[in-house]
C-alpha positions in Angstrom: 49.0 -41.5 17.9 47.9 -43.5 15.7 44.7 -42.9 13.7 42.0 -45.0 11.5 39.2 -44.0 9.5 35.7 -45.5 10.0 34.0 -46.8 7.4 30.4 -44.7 6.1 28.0 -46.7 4.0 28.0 -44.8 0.1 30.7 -42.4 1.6 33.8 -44.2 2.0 34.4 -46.1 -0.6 37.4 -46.7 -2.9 37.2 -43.5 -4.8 37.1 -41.1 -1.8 39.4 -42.9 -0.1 42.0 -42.7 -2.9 41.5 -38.9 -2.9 41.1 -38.2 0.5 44.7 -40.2 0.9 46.1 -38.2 -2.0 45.8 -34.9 -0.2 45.2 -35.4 3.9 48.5 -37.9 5.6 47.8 -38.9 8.9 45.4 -42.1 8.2 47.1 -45.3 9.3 44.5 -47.8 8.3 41.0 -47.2 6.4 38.3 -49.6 6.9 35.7 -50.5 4.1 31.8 -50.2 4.1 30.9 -54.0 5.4 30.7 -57.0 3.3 27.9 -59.3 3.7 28.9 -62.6 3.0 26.9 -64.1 -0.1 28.8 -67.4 -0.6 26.8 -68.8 -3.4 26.7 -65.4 -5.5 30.3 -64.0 -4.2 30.8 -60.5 -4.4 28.6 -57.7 -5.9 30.5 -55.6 -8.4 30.7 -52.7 -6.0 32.4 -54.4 -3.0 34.6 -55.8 -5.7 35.7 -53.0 -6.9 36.2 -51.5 -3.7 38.5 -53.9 -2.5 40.5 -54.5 -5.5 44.3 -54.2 -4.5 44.2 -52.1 -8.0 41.5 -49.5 -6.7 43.4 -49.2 -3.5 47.4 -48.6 -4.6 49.0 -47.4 -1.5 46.4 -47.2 0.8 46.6 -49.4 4.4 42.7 -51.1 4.1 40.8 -53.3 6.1 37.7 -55.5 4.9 35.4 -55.3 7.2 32.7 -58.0 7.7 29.2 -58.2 8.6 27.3 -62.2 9.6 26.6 -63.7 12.5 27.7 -66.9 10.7 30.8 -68.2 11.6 31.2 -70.3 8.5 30.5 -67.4 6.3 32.9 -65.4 7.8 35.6 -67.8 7.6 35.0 -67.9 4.1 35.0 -64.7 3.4 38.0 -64.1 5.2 39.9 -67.1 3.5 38.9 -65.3 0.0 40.2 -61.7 1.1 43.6 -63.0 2.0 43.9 -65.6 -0.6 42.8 -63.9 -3.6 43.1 -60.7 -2.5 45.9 -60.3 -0.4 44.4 -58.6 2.9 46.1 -59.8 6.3 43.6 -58.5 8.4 39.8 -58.6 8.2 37.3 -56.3 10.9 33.9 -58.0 12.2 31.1 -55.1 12.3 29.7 -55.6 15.7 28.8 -52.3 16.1 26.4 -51.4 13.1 23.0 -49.8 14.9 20.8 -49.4 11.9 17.3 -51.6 12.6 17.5 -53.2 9.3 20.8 -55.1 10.6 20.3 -55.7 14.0 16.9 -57.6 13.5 19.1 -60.2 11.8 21.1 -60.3 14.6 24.2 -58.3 13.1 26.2 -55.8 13.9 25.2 -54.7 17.1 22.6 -57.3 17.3 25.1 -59.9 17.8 25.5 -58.1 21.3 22.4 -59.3 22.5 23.5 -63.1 22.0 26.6 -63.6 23.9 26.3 -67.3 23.5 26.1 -67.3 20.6 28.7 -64.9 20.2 31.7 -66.5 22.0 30.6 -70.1 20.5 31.1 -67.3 16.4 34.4 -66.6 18.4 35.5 -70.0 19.1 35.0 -71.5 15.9 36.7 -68.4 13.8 39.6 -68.4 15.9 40.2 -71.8 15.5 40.3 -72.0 11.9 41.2 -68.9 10.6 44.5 -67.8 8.8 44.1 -64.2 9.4 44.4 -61.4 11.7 41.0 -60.7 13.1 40.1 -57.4 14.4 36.7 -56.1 16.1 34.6 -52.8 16.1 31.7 -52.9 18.9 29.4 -51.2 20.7 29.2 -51.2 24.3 26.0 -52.8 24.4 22.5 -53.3 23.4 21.0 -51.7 25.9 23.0 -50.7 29.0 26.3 -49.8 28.9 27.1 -52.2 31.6 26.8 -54.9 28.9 30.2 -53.8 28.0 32.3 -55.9 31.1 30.5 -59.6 29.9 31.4 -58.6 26.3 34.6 -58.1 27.2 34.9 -61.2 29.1 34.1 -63.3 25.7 37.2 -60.7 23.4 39.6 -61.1 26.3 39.2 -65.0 25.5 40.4 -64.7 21.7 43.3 -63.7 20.2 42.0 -60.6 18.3 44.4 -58.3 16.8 42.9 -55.2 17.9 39.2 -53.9 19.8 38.0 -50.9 18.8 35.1 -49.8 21.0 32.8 -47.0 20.0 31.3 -45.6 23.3 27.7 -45.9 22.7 24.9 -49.1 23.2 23.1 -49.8 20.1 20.0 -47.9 21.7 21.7 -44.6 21.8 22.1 -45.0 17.7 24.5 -41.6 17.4 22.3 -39.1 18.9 23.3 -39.2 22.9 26.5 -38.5 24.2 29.5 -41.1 24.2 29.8 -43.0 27.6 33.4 -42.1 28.4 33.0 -43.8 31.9 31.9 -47.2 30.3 34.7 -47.0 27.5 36.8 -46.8 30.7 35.8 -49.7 32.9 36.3 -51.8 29.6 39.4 -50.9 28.6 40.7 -51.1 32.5 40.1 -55.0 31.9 40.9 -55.4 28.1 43.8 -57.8 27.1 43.8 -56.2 23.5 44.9 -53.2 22.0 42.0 -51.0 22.2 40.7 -48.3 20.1 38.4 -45.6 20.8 35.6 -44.1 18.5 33.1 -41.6 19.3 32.3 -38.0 18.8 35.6 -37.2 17.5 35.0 -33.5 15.7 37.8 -31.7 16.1 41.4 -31.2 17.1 40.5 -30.2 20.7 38.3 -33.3 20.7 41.1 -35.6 20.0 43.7 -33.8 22.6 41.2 -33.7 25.2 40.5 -37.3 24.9 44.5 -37.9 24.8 44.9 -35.9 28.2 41.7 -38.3 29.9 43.0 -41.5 28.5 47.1 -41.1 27.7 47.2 -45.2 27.5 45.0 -45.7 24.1 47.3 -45.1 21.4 44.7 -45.4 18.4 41.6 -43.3 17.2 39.3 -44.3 14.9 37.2 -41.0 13.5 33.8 -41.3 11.6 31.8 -38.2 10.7 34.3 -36.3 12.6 36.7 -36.9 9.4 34.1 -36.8 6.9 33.5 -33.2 7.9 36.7 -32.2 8.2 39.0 -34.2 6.2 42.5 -33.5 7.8 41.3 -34.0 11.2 44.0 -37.0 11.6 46.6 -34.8 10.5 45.3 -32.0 12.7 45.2 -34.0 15.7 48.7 -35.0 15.1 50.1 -31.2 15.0 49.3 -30.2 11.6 47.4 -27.1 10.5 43.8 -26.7 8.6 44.9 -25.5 4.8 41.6 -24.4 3.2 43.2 -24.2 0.0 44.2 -28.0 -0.2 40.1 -28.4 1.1 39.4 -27.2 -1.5 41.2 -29.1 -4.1 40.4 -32.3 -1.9 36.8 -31.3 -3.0 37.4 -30.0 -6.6 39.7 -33.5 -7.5 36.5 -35.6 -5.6 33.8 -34.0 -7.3 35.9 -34.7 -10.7 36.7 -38.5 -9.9 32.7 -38.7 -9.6 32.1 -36.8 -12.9 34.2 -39.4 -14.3 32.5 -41.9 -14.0 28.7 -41.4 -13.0 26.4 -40.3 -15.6 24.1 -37.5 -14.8 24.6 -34.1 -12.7 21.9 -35.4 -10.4 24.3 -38.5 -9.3 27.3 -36.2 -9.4 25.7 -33.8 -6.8 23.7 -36.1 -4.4 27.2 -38.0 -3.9 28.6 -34.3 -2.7 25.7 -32.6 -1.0 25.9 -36.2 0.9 29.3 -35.2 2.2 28.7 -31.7 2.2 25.8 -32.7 5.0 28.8 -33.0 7.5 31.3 -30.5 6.3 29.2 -27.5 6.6 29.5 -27.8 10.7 32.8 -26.1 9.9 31.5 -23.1 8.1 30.1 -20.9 11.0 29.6 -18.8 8.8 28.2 -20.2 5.7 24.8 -21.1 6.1 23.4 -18.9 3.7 25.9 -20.4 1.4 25.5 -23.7 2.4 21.6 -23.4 1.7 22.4 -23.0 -1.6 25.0 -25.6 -1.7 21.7 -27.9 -0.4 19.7 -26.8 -2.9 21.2 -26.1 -6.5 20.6 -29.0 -9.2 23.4 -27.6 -11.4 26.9 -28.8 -10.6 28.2 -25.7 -12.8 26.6 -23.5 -9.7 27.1 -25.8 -6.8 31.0 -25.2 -7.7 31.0 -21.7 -7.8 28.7 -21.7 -4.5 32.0 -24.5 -3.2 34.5 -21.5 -4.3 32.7 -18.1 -2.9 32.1 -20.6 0.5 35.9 -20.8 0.6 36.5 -17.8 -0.2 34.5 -15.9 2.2 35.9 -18.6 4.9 39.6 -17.5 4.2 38.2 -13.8 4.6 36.9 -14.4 8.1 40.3 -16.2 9.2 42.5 -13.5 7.7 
């Protein structure tokens, strides 16, 4: 099995990714937070730094890209491979959030087939790089999916990954299973699933219903439990090397943010997830939610583990 981790917007970037691969195997390819393309001002200081060959020694990444420009996303591309070394770049098709599909990105691009196979035909034309493809199954109705996959059965992308939801459904209702199977009964790709991928029973269960996809890609799923991959490939939950995931994160972010404040919003953020794995910690994880000193929040991080080791023994 072969497993990829989803991108997440202030989560995912370069730092957590270099710790997360430090201490959790399993990951085949990591994906980064989407790059808008800005061709007159080039890149902001963040995305550079996050895709800096430097930042990422070691680590399989994919730039991922977000325009409905065709042109711009040639560019882009050209840049990542040329400058940069990537061989492989992922168009966003499935971002949901309202502020990117009234552009017409992400997975307002769905909504514009025409205009999506003519973004199709010109990139595959010209480009000089593996292109990949993350999408939604729709705007609207899942049905959308079989016409979208008329237009990616057309172009020579490298992979489809398909995350069982239309844009409407945001992450809130349950994955379409049934839709994610009627489009990958006609796909000419490789395709990849995504979608309410929590745990290692998630990931076998999926396995049994669909023993032909070979690939996962896991979101939140991973972010709240970070060795999910290596779990759903036969490996065991080890609390203690949780823990030092969590102890060498929160450091890397001491290092270089100024300010307690920073330090903790960036781990309560990830903390928001990982608590669905405590059972029983939510009087813990309360506090966790609402200390302001990081000298407390990582005694709350250590009694939480504690107590969790306690209940498994």
């Amino acid at each position: 099995m072969i497993c990829y981790a989803a991108p997440m917007e202030g989560i995912t970037g370069y730092r957590y990714r270099n710790v997360h691969h430090k201490y959790f195997p399993g990951i085949d390819k990591y994906f980064t937070p989407f790059i808008t393309p800005k061709i007159k001002r080039g890149f902001t200081n963040r995305e550079k730094n996050d895709i800096l060959p430097e930042n990422n020694k070691g680590i399989p990444l994919v730039p991922q890209i977000l325009t409905r420009n065709p042109e711009d996303f040639l560019s882009l591309a050209r840049r990542l491979k040329e400058d940069y070394g990537y061989d492989e770049v992922n168009l966003n098709l499935g971002c949901p959030s309202g502020t990117v599909v009234s552009k017409g990105k992400g997975s307002g691009f769905l909504a514009d087939p025409d205009q999506l196979r003519s973004f199709f035909e010109t990139v595959c034309s010209h480009t000089g790089i593996r292109v990949s493809v993350k999408t939604r199954l729709g705007m609207k109705d899942p049905e959308e999916i079989i016409a979208l996959m008329g237009i990616y059965n057309d172009y020579p992308l490298s992979e489809l990954i398909i995350h069982a939801r239309v844009r409407e459904d945001m992450y809130k209702k349950p994955v379409n299973r049934e839709a994610f199977a009627r489009a990958l009964a006609i796909s000419r790709h490789k395709v990849c699933y995504n979608g309410d991928l929590f745990s290692p029973e998630d990931c076998g269960e999926f396995r049994k219903t669909f023993p032909q996809v070979d690939r996962l890609m896991m979101g939140r799923g991973l972010i709240a439990r970070p060795s999910l991959a290596l779990e759903s490939l036969g490996g065991k939950r080890d609390l203690k090397q949780e823990e030092a995931f969590l102890e060498e994160l929160c450091q890397t972010y001491e290092e270089v943010m100024s300010g307690e404040k920073n330090v903790l919003f960036k781990m309560k953020e990830i903390w928001s997830f990982m608590l669905s794995q405590f059972p029983e910690g939510k009087r813990i994880g309360k506090k966790i939610k609402k200390t302001s000193c990081l000298r407390e929040y990582k005694m709350l991080v250590k009694e939480l583990y504690q107590e969790e080791r306690e209940r498994l023994c």
